[in-house]
matplotlib code that plots the C-alpha trace (Angstrom):
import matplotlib.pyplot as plt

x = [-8.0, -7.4, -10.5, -9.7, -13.9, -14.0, -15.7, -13.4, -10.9, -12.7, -13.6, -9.7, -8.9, -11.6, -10.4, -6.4, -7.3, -8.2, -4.8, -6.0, -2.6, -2.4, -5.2, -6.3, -9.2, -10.2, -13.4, -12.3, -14.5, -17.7, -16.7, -16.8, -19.6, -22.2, -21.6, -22.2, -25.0, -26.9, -26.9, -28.5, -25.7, -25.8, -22.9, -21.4, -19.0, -16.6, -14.4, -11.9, -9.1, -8.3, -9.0, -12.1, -13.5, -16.5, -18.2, -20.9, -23.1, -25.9, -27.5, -28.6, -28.1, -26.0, -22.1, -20.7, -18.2, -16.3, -13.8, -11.1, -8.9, -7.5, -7.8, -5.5, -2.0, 1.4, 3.0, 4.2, 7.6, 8.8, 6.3, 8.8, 10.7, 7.1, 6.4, 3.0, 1.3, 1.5, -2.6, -3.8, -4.1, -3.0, -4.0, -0.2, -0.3, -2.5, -0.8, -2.7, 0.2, -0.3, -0.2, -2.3, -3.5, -1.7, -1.4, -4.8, -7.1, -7.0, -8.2, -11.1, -12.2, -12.2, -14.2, -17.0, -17.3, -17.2, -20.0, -21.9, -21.9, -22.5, -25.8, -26.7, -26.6, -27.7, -30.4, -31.4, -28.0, -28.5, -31.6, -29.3, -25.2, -24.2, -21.0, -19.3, -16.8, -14.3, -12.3, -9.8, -7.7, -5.1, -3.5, -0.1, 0.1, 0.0, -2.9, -4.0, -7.6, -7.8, -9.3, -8.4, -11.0, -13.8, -13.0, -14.0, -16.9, -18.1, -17.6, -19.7, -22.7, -22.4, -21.1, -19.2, -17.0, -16.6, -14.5, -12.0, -10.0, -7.8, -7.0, -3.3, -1.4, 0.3, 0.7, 5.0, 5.3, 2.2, -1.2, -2.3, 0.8, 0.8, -1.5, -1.0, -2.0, -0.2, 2.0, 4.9, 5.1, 7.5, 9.2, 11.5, 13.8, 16.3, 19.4, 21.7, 25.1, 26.8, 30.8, 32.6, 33.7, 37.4, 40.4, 41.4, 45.0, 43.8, 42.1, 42.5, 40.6, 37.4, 35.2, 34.3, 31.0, 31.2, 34.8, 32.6, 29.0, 29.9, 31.0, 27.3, 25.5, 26.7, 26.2, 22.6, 22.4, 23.3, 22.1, 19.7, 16.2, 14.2, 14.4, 12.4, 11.4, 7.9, 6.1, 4.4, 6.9, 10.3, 13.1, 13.4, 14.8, 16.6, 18.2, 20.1, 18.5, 20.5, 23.7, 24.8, 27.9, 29.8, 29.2, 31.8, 34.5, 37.9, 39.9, 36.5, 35.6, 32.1, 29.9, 26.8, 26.2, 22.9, 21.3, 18.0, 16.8, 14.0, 13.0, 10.1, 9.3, 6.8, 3.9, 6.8, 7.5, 6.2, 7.2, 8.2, 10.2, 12.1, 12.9, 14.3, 16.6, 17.9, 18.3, 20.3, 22.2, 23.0, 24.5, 28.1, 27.3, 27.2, 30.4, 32.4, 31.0, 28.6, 25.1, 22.2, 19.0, 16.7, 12.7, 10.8, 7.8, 5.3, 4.4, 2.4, 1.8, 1.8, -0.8, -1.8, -5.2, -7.0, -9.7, -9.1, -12.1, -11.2, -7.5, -9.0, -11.5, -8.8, -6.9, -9.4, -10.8, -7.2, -6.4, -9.7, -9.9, -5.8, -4.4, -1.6, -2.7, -1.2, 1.7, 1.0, 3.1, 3.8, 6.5, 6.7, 5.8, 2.6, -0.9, -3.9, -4.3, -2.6, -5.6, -8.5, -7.2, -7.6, -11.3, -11.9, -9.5, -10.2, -8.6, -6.3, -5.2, -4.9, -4.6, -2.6, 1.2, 2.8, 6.0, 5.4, 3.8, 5.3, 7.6, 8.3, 5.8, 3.3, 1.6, -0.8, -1.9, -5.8, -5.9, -4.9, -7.6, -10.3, -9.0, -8.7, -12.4, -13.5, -11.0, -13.2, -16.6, -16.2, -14.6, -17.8, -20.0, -18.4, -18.9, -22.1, -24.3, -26.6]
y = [-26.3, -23.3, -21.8, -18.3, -17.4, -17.2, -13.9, -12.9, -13.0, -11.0, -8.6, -8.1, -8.3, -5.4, -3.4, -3.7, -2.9, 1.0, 2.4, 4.2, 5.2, 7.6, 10.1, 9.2, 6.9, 6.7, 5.0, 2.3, 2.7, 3.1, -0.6, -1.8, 0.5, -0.5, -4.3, -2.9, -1.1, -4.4, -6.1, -3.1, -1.7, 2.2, 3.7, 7.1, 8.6, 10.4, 13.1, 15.6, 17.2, 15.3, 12.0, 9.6, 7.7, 5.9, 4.4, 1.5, -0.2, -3.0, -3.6, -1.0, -3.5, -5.4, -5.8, -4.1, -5.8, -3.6, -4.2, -1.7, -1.2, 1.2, 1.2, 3.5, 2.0, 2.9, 3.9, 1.1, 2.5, 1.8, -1.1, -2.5, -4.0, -5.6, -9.1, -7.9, -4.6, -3.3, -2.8, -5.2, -7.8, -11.0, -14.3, -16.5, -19.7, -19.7, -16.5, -12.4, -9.9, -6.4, -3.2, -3.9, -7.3, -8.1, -4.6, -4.6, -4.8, -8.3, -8.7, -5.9, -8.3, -11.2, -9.2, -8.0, -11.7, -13.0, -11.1, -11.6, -15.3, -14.8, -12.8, -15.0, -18.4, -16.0, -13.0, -12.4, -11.5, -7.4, -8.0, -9.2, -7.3, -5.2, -5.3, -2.5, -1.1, 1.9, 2.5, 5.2, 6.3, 7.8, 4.8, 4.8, 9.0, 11.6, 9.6, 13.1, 12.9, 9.5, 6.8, 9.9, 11.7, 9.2, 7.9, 11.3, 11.5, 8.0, 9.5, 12.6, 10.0, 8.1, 4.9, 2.3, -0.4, -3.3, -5.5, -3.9, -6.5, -4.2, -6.2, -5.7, -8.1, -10.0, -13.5, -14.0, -16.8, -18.5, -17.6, -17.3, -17.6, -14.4, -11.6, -8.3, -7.7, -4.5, -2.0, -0.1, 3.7, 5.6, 9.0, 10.7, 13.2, 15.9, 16.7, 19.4, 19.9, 23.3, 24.0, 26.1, 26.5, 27.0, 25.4, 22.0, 23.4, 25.2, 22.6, 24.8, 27.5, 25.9, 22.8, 20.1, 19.2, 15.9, 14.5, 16.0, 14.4, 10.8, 9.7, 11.0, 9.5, 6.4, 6.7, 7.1, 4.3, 1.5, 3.2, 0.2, 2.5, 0.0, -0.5, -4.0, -6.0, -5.9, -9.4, -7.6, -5.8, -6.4, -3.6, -0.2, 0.0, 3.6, 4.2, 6.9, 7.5, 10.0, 12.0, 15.1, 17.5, 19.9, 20.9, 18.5, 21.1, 19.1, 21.6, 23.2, 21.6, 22.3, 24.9, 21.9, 18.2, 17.5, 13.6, 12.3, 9.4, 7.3, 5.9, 2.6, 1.9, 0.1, 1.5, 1.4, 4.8, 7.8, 10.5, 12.9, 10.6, 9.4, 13.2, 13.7, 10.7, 11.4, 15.1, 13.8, 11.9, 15.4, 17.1, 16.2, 18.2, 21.5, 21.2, 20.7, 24.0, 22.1, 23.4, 21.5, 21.7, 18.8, 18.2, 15.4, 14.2, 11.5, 9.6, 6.7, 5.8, 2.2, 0.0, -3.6, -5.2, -5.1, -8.0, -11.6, -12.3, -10.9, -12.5, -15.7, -16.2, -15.0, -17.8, -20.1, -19.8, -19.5, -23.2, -24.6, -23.7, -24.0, -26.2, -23.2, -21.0, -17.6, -16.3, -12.7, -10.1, -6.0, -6.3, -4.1, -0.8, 1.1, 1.2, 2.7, 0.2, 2.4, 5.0, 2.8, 1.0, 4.4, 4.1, 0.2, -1.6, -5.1, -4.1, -6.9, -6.8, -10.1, -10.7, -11.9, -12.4, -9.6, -10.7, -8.7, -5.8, -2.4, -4.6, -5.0, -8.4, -7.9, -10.9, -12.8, -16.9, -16.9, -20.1, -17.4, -15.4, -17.8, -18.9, -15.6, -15.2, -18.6, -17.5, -14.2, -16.0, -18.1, -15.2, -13.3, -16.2, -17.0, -13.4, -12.1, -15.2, -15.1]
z = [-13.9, -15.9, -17.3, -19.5, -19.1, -15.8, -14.8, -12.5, -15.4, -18.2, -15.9, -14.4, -18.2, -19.3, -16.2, -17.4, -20.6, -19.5, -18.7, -15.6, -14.5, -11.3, -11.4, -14.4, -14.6, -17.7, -17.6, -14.9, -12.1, -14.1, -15.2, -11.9, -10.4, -13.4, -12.2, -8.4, -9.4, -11.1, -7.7, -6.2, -3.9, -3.7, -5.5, -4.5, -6.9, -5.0, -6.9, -4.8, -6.9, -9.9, -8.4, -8.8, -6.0, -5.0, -2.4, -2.4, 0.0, -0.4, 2.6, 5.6, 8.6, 11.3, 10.1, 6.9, 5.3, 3.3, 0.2, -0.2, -3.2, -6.1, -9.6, -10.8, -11.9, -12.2, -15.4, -17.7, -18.8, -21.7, -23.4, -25.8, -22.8, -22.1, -24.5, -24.9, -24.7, -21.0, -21.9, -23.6, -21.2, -22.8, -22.0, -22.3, -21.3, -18.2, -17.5, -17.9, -18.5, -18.3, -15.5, -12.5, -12.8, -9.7, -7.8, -7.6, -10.6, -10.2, -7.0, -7.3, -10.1, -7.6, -4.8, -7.6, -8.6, -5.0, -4.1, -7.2, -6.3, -3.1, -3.4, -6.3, -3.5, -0.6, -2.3, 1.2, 3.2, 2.5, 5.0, 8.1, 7.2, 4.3, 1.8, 0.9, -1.7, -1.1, -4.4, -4.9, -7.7, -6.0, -4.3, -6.2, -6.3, -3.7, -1.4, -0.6, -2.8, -2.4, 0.5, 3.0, 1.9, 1.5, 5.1, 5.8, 3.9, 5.4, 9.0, 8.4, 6.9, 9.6, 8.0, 9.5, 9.0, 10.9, 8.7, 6.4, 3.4, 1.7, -1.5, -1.9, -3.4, -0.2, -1.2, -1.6, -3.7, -3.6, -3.5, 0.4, 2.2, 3.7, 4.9, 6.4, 9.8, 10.2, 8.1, 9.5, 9.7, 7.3, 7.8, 5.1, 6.0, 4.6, 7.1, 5.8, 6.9, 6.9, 6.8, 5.7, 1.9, 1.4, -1.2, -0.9, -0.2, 2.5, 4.8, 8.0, 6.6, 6.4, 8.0, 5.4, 5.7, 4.4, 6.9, 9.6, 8.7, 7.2, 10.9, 11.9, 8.9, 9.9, 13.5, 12.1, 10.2, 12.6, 15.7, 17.5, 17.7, 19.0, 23.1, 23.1, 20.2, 18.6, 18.5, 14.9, 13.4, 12.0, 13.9, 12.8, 9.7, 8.7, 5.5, 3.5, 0.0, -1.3, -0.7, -2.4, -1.8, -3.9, -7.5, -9.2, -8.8, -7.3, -5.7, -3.5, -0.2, -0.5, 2.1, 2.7, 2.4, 1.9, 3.0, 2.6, 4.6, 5.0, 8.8, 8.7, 12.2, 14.5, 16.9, 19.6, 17.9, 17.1, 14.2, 17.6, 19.1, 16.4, 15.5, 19.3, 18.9, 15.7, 16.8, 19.8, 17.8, 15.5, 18.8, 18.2, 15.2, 16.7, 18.8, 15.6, 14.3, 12.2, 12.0, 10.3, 9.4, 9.5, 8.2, 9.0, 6.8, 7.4, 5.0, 7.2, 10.9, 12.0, 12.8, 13.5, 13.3, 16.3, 16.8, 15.3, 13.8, 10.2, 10.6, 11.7, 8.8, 6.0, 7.6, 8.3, 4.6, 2.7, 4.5, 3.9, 0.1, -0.9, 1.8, 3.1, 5.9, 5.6, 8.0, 9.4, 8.8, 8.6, 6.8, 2.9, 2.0, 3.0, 1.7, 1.9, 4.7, 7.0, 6.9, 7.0, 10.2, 12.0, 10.7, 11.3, 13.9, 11.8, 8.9, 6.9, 3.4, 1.5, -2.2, -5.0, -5.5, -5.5, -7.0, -10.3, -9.0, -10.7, -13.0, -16.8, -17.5, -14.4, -14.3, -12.6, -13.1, -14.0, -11.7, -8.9, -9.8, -9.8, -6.3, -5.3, -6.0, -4.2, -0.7, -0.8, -1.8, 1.3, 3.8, 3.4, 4.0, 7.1, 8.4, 6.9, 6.3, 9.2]

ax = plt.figure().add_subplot(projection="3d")
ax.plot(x, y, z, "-o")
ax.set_aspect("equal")
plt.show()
């Protein structure tokens, strides 16, 4: 039943069309806000840094249902490897094509029109719960003047979440057959080696960084770091990113080997632990006459949704409306997810397919989008209505 004026579509296609990419807004969130502001919710533009934020709230009682998303995009690329215009938004067959319709423009369209519909069958739902809206730009940059700091803005007003759907797109193939209940931590790291530099004729004379380290880079690599398995998360996944000895010169054994490495791991970790175990397993380092250095940076903790009544409904609604009920899972990359769930334990993200997300030809079916719309209509009448 595709219908190209749906509202949920014009609006995801007025919000592509502003190429907000990472910080820059460009006029985005004043689109959305203006439509929050015409069914009376509060809006709070939030700006730290270089980044635009806002918060909004309708409604001063019982639960508050909040929507969390991010407007800004990443870049394009090149857009004559794109069959349209990265930004223009173009309606093909059924089909909208352009940056951020699915990852998430798309879906913040579908949460403004699901509420609009909502108030529009139920004016008097602000008097029992509340809806909310937490929009960052700074989703796909740094996330350092993003939904961090309007968490902490909402803690020192007082506000609180009960119910947190992070619009993200989750779906895998089709829309609704998945939903995040969970995200796993991530941890980069840089691990130097030091030898000693020498000719290549002269073997004895020095300590080749990179005979010593491979043997321990792979040790690494395949080590088993999880104890017992995790009934929410897939095992501990640690991978080498890049590897660099040497400056291309073929008669030097090179003084260092540098490695960089990224570690995504369940709440049976922590960042700590996983540096003592891979800084056991960087002992036999030493005894070869090997130093090292090693840094450690987090760039997410773990978490899993705590409660079941916000899983439950997405569930519960997704099956109803499309006849799939979505599988859990924690599986992916991170999102902003990972810092509301410290704020709100039922925190889930659900949304579009996400098979085109960050690609040449993003793309998103408007059918999707009007279903996307009805799934969220009917998830916040099951937990707001009164």
């Amino acid at each position: 039943m595709t219908n190209t004026h749906l509202p949920a579509v014009e609006l995801a296609r007025e919000l592509v069309r502003i190429p907000s990419v990472t910080p820059v807004d460009g006029g985005c969130q004043q689109v959305v806000m203006a439509r929050l502001q015409a069914l009376g919710f509060t809006v709070y533009p939030l700006v730290f840094g270089q980044v635009s934020n806002f918060y909004a709230r309708l409604g001063g009682n019982g639960k508050n249902f909040c929507f969390a998303g991010h407007t800004d995009v990443t870049p394009s690329g090149e857009s004559h490897l794109w069959r349209f215009d990265p930004f223009a938004a173009q309606n093909h067959a059924g089909t909208i094509i352009g940056r951020g319709i699915c990852d998430m423009k798309g879906a913040i369209a579908a949460m403004v029109v699901a509420v609009e519909r909502l108030l529009r069958d139920h004016p008097h739902i602000p008097d029992h719960n509340s809806i909310s809206f937490l929009i960052t730009g700074d989703e796909e940059g740094q996330a350092v003047d993003g939904t961090v700091k309007v968490l902490e803005w909402c803690r020192d007003r007082g506000e609180r979440l009960d119910y947190c759907l992070v619009g993200e797109p989750t779906s895998v193939e089709r829309l609704g057959d998945c939903l995040k209940n969970g995200r796993r931590g991530s941890v980069n790291g840089l691990l130097t080696i030091h030898g000693r530099q020498g000719h290549v004729a002269y073997p004895h004379l020095a300590i080749n960084p990179i005979h010593e380290g491979l043997a321990i880079l792979d040790t690494l690599a395949r080590h088993p770091y999880d104890r017992v398995a995790n009934p929410h998360f897939p095992p501990t996944s640690f991978q080498w990113t890049r590897l660099q000895a040497g400056d291309g010169a073929t008669n030097v054994i090179p003084a260092q080997m540098t490695a960089q490495f990224n570690i995504r791991f369940s709440t049976e970790h922590t960042p700590a632990s996983l540096e003592a175990c891979v800084r056991s397993l960087l002992a036999p380092l030493q005894q070869k006459g090997c130093p090292y250095d090693l840094t450690l940076q987090v760039s997410g903790l773990p978490f899993v949704t705590r409660g079941e009544t916000l899983l439950h409904t997405i569930q519960n609604s997704v099956r109803d409306l499309l006849g799939i009920t979505p599988v859990l899972s924690t599986g992916g990359g991170t999102s902003d997810a990972r810092f509301i769930a410290r704020y709100c334990p039922e925190t889930a993200e659900f949304g579009l397919v996400g098979a085109s997300m960050h690609k040449t030809d993003e793309s998103t079916p408007v059918d999707d989008l009007h279903n996307l719309t009805r799934v969220y209509q009917r998830i916040l009448a099951t937990l707001l209505l009164p």
